[in-house]
DSSP file (Angstrom, degrees, kcal/mol; ACC not computed):
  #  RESIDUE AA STRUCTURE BP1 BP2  ACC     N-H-->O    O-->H-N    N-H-->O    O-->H-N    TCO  KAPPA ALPHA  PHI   PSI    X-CA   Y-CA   Z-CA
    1    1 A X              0   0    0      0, 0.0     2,-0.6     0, 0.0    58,-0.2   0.000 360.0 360.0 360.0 134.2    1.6   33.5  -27.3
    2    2 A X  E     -A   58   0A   0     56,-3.7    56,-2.0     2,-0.0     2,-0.4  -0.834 360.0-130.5-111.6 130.4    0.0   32.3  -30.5
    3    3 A X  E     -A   57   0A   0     -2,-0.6     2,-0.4    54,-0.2    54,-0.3  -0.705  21.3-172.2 -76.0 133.3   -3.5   30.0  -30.1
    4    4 A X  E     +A   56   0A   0     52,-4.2    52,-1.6    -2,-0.4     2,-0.2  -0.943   8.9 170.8-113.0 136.7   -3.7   27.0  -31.9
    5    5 A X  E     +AB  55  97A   0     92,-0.8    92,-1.9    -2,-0.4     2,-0.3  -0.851   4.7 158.7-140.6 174.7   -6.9   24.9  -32.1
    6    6 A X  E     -A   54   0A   0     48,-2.2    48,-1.5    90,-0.3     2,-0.3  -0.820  31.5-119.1-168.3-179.2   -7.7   21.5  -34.4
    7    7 A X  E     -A   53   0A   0     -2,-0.3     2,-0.2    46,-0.3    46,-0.2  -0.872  22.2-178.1-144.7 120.1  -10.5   18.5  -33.9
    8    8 A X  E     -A   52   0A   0     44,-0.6    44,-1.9    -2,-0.3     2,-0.3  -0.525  19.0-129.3 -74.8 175.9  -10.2   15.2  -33.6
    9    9 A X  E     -A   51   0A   0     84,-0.3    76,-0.9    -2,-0.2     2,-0.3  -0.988  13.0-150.8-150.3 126.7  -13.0   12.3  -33.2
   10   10 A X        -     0   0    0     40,-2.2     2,-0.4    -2,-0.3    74,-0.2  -0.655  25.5-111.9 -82.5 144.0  -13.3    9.8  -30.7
   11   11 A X    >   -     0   0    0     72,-0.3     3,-1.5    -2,-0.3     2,-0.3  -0.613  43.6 -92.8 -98.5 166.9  -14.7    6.9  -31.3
   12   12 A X  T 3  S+     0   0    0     -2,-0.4    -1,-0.1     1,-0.3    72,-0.0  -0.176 101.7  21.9 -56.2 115.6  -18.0    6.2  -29.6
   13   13 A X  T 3  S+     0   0    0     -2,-0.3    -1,-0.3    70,-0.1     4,-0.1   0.514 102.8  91.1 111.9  17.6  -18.4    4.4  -26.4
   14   14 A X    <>  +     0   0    0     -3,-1.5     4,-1.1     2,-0.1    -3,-0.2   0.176  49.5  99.5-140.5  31.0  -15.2    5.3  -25.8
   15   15 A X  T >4 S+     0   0    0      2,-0.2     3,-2.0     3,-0.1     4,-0.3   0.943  84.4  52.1 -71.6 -90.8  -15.7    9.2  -23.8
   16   16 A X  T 3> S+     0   0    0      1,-0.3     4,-3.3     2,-0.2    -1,-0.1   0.597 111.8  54.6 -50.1 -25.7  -15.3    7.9  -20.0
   17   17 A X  H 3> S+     0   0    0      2,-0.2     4,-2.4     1,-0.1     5,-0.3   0.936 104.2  45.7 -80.4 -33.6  -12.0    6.3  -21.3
   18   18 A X  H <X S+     0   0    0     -3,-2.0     4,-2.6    -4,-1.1    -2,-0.2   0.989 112.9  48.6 -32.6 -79.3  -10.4    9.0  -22.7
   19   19 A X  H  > S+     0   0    0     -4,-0.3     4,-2.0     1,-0.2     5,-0.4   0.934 113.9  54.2 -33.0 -55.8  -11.1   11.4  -19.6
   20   20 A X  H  < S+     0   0    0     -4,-3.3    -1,-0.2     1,-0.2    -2,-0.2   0.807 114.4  34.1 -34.4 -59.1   -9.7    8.3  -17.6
   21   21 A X  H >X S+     0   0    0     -4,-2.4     3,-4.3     1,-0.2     4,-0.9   0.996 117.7  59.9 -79.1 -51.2   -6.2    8.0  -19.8
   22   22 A X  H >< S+     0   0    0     -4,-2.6     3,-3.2    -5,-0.3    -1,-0.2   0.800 107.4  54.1 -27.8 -75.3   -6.5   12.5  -19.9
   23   23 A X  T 3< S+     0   0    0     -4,-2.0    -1,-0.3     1,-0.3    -2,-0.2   0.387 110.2  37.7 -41.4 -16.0   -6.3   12.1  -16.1
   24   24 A X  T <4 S+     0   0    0     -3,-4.3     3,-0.3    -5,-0.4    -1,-0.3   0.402  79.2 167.7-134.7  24.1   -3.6   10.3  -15.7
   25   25 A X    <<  -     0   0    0     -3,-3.2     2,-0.5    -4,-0.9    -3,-0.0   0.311  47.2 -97.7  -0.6 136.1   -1.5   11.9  -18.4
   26   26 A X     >  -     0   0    0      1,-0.1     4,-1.8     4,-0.0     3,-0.2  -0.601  21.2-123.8 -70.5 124.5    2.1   10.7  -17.9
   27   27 A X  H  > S+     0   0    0     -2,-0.5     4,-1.3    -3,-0.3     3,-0.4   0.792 108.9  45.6 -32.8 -43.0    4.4   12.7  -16.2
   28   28 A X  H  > S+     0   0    0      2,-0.3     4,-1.2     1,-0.2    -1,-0.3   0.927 106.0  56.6 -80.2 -49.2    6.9   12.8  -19.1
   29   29 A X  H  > S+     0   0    0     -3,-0.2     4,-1.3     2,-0.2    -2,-0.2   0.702 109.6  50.3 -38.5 -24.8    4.5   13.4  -21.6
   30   30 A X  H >X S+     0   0    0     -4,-1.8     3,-1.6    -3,-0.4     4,-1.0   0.997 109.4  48.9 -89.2 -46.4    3.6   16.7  -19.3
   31   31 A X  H 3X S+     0   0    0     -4,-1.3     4,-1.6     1,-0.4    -1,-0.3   0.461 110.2  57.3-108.8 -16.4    7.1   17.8  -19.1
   32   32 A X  H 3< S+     0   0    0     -4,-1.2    -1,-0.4     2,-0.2    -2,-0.2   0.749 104.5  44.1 -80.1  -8.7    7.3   17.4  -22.8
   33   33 A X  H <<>S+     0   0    0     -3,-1.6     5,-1.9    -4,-1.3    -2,-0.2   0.541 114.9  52.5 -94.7  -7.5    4.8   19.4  -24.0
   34   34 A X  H ><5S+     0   0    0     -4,-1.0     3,-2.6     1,-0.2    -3,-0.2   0.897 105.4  54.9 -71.6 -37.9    5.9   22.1  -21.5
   35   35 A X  T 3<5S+     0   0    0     -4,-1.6    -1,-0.2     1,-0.2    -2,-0.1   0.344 101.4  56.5 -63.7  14.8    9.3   21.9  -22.7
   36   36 A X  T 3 5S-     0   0    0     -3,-0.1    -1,-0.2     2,-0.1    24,-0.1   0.400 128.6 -98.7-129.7   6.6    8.2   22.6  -26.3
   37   37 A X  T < 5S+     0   0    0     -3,-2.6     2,-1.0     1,-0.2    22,-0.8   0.597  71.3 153.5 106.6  21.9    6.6   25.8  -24.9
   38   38 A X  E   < +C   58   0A   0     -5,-1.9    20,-0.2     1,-0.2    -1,-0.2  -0.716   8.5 162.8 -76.6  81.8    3.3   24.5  -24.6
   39   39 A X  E     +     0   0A   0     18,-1.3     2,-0.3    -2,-1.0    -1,-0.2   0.736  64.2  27.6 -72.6 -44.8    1.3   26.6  -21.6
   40   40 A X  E     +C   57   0A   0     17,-0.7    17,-1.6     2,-0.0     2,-0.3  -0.987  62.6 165.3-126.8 140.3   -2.2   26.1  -22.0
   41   41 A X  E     +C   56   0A   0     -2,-0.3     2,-0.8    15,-0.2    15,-0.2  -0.806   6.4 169.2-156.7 107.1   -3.4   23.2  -23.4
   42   42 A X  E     -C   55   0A   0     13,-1.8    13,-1.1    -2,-0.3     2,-0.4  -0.867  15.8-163.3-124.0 130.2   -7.4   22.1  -23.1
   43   43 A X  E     -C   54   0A   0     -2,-0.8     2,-0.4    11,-0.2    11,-0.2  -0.956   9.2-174.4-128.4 139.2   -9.1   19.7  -24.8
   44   44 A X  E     -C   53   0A   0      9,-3.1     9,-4.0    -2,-0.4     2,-0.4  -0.860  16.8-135.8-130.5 142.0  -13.3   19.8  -24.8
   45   45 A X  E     -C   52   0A   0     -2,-0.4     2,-1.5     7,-0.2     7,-0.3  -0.937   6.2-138.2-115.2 126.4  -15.7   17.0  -26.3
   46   46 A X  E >>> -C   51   0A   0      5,-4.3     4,-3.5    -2,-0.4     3,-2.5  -0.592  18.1-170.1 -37.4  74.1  -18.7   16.8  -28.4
   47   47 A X  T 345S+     0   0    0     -2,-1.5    -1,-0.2     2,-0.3   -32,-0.0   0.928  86.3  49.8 -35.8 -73.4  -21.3   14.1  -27.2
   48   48 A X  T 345S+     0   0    0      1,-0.2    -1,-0.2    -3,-0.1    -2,-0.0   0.643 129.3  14.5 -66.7   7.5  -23.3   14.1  -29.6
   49   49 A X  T <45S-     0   0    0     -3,-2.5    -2,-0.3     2,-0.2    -1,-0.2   0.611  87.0-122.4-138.7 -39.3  -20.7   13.8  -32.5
   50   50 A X  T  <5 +     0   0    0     -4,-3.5   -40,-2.2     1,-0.4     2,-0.3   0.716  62.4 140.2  83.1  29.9  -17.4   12.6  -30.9
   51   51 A X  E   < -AC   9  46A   0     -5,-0.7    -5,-4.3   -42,-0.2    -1,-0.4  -0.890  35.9-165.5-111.8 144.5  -15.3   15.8  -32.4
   52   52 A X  E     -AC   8  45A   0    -44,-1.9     2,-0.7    -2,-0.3   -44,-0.6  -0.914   9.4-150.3-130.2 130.4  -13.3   16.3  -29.5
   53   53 A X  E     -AC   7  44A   0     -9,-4.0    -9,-3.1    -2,-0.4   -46,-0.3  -0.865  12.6-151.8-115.9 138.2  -11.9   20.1  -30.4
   54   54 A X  E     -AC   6  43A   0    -48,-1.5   -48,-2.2    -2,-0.7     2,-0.2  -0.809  14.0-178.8-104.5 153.5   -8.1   21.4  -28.9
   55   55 A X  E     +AC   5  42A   0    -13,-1.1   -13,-1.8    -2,-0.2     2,-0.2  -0.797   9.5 152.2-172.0 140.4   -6.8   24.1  -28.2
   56   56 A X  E     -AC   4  41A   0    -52,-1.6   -52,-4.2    -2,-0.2     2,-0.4  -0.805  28.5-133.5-155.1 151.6   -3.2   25.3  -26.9
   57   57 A X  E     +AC   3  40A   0    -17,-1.6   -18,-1.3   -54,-0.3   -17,-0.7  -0.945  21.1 173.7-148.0 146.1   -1.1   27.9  -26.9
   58   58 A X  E     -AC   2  38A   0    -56,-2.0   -56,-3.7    -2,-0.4     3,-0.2  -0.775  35.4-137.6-137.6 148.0    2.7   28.1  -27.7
   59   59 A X  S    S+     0   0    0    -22,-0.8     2,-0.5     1,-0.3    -1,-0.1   0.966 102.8  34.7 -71.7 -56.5    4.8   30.9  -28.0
   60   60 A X    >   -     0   0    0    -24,-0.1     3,-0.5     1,-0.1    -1,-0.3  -0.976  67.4-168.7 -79.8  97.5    6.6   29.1  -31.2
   61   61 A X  T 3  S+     0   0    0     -2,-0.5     4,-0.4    -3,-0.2     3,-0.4   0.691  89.4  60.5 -22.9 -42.7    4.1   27.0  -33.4
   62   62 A X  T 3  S+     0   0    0      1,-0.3     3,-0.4     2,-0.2    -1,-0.2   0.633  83.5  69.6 -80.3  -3.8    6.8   25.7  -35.1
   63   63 A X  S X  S+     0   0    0     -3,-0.5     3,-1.8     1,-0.2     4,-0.5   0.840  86.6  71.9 -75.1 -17.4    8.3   24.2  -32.1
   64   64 A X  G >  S+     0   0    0     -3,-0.4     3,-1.8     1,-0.3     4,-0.3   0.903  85.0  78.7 -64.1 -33.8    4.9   21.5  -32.3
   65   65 A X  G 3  S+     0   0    0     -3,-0.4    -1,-0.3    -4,-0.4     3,-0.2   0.498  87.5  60.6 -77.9  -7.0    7.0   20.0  -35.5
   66   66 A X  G X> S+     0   0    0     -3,-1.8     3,-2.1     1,-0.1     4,-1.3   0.599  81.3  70.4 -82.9 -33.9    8.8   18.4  -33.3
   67   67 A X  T <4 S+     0   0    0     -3,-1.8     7,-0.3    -4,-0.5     6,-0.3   0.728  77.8  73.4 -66.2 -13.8    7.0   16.3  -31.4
   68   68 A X  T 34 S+     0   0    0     -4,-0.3    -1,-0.3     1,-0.2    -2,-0.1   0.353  91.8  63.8 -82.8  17.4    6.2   13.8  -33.7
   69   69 A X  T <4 S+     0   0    0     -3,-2.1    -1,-0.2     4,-0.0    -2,-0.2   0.629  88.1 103.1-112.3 -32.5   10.2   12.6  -33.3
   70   70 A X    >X  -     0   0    0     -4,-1.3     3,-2.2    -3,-0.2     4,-1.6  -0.260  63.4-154.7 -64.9 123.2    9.4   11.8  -29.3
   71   71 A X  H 3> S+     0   0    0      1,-0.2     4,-2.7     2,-0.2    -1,-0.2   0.839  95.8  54.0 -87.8   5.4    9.0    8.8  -28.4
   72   72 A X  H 3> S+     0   0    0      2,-0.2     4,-1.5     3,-0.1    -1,-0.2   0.638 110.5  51.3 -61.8 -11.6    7.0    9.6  -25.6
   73   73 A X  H X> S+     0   0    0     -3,-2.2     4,-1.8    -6,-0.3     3,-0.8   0.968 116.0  43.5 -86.4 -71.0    4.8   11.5  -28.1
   74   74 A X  H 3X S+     0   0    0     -4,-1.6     4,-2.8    -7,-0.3     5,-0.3   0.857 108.2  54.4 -34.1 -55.7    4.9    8.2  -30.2
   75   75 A X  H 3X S+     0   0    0     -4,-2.7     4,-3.0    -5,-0.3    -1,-0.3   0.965 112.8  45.8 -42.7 -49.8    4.3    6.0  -27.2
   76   76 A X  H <X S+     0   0    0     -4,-1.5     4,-1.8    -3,-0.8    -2,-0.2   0.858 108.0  61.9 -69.8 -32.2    0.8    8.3  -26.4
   77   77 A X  H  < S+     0   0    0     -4,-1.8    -1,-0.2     1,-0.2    -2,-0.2   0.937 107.4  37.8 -33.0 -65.0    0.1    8.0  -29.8
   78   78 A X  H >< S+     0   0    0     -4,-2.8     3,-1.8     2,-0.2     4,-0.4   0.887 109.6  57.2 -50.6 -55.2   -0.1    4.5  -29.6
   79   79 A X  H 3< S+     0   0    0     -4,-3.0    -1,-0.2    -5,-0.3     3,-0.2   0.786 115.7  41.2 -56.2 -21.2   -1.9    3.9  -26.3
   80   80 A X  T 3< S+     0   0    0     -4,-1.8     3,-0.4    -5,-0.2    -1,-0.2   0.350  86.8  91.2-109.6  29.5   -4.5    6.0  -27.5
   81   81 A X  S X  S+     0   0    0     -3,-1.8     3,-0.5     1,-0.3     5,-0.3   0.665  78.0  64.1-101.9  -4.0   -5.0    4.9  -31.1
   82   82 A X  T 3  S+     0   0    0     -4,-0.4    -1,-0.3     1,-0.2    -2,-0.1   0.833 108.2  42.5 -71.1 -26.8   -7.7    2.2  -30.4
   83   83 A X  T 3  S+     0   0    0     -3,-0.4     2,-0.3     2,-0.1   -72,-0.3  -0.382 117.0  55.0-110.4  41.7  -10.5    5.3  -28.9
   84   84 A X  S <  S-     0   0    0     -3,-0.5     2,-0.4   -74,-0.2   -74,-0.2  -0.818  94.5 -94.4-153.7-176.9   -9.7    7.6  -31.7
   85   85 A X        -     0   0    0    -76,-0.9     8,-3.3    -2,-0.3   -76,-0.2  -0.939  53.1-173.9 -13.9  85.0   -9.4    8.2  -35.4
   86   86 A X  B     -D   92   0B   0     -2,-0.4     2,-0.5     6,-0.3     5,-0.2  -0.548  19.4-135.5-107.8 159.7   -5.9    7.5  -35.9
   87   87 A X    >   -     0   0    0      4,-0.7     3,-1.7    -2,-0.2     4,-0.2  -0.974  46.3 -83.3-130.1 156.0   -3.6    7.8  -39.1
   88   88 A X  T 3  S+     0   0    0     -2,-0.5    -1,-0.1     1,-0.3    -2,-0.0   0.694 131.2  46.0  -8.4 -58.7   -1.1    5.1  -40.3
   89   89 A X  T 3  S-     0   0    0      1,-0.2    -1,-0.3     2,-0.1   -11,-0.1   0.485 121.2-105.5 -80.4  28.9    1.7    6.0  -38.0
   90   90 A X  S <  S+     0   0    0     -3,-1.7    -1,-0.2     1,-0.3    -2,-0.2  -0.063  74.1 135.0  81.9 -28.8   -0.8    6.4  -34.9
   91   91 A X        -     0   0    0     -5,-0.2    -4,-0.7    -4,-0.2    -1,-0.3  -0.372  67.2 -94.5 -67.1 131.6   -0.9    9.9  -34.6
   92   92 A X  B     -D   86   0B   0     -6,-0.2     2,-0.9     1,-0.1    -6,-0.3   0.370  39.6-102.3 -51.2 173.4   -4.4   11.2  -34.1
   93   93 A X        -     0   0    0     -8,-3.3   -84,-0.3   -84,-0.2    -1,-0.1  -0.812  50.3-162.7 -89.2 120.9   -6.4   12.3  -37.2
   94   94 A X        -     0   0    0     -2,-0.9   -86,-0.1   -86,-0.1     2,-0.1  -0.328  25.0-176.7 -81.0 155.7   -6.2   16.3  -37.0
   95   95 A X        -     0   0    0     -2,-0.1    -2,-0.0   -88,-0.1   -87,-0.0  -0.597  23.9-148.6-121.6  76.1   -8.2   19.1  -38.7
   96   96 A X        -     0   0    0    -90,-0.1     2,-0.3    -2,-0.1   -90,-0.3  -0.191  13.8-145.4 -65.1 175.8   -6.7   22.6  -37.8
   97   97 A X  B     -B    5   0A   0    -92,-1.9   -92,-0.8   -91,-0.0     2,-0.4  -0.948   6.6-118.9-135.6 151.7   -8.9   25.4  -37.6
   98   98 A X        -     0   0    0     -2,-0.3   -94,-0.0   -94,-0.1   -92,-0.0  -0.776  20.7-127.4-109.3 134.4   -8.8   28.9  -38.3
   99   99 A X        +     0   0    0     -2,-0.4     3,-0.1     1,-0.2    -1,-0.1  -0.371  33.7 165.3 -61.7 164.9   -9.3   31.6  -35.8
  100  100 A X  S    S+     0   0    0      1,-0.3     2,-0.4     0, 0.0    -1,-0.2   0.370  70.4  26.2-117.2 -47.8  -12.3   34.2  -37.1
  101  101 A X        +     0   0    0      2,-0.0     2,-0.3     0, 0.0    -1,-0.3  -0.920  54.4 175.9-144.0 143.5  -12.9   36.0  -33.7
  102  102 A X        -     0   0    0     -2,-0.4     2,-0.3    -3,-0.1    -3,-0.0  -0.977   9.1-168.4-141.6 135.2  -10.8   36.7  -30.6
  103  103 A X        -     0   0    0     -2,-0.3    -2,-0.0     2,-0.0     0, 0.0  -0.826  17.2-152.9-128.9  75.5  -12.5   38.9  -27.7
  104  104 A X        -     0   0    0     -2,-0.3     2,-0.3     1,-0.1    -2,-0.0  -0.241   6.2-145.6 -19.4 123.5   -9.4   39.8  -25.2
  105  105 A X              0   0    0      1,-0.1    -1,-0.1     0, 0.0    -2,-0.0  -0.836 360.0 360.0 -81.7 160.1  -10.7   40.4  -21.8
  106  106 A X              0   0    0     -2,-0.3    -1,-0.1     0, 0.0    -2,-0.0   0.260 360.0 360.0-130.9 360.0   -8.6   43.2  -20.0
């Protein structure tokens, strides 16, 4: 499994809604990001800034290139592009990040 992690920004005033729509994720949405090999997938927020940082891990990386052709990934795109940082075609605004340190437990 390879980790992958990135940042997005919420916009302000607009945390409790987020958890809300997170919490009631759509059922199809969950079964597509498991079918694209997605396992773990956590997303953690910055109060005091609104960078909201992900991080997921997929066997394939390259299988994620795919999602932006679903349209249930298009639909969540949309529903959430009023409380975010969004880019033309809805999809949030991304940053990826690069690991520096990984500490295994065994």
């Amino acid at each position: 499994m390879q980790r992958i992690a990135f940042t997005m920004k919420l916009h302000a005033g607009f945390e409790e809604e987020y958890r809300r729509r997170h919490d009631a994720i759509w059922p199809e949405l969950q079964t597509l990001l498991h079918t694209t090999g997605i396992r773990e997938y956590s997303i953690f927020l910055d109060e005091e800034t609104g960078t909201l940082f992900a991080v997921l891990q997929i066997a394939d990386p390259s299988a994620l290139d795919q999602l932006p052709k679903q349209p249930v990934m298009q639909r969540w795109w949309d529903y959430m592009k009023d409380i975010m940082d969004s880019n033309p075609d809805h999809s949030p605004v991304t940053k990826s990040l690069k690991e520096v340190f990984y500490l295994p437990c065994k």
